[in-house]
N, C-alpha and C positions, 0 to 999 in steps of 0.2 A: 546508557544501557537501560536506567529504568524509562524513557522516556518509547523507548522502542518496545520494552513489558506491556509499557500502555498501550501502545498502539495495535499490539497483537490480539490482545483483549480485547480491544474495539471492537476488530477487524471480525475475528470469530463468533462476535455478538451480530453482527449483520448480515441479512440473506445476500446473495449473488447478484440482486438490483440493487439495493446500497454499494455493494461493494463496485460494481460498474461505478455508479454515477460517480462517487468518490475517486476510483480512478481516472472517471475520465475529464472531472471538474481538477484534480491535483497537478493530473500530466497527459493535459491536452496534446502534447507535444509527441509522445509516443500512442500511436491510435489502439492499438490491441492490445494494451495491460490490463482492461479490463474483462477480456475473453480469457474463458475457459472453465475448468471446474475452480470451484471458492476456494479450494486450497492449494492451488497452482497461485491463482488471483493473489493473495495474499502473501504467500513469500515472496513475489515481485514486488509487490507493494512496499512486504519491509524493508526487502534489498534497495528500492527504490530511496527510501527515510534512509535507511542507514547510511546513502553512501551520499545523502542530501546533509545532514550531521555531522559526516566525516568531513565535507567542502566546506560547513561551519565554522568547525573548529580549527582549521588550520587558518 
C-alpha cells in the first residue's frame, strides 16, 4: 500500500506530458491510458500498479 502512496505522489507531481509519456513508456500495450484529464490519467494509472502488485504477490 505504501508503495502505491508513492506513486500517487509522483503521479500528482507531474504535468499531463510526463504523465502520458510514463503511460505510455509503462503500458504500451493499452494505447489510450495516457489520454485524458491528469486526474482521470492517474487513477488508471494506480488501478493499473495496483492490480500489477496484486499479480505480484500472488
Amino acid at each position: 500500500m505504501k508503495e502505491i502512496l508513492k506513486l500517487e505522489n509522483k503521479f500528482r507531481k507531474m504535468n499531463a506530458q510526463e504523465l502520458y509519456e510514463y503511460a505510455t513508456q509503462h503500458y504500451p500495450e493499452i494505447p489510450n491510458v495516457g489520454i485524458g484529464k491528469p486526474k482521470l490519467v492517474i487513477r488508471r494509472l494506480l488501478n493499473l500498479e495496483r492490480e500489477r502488485l496484486y499479480r505480484e504477490e500472488k
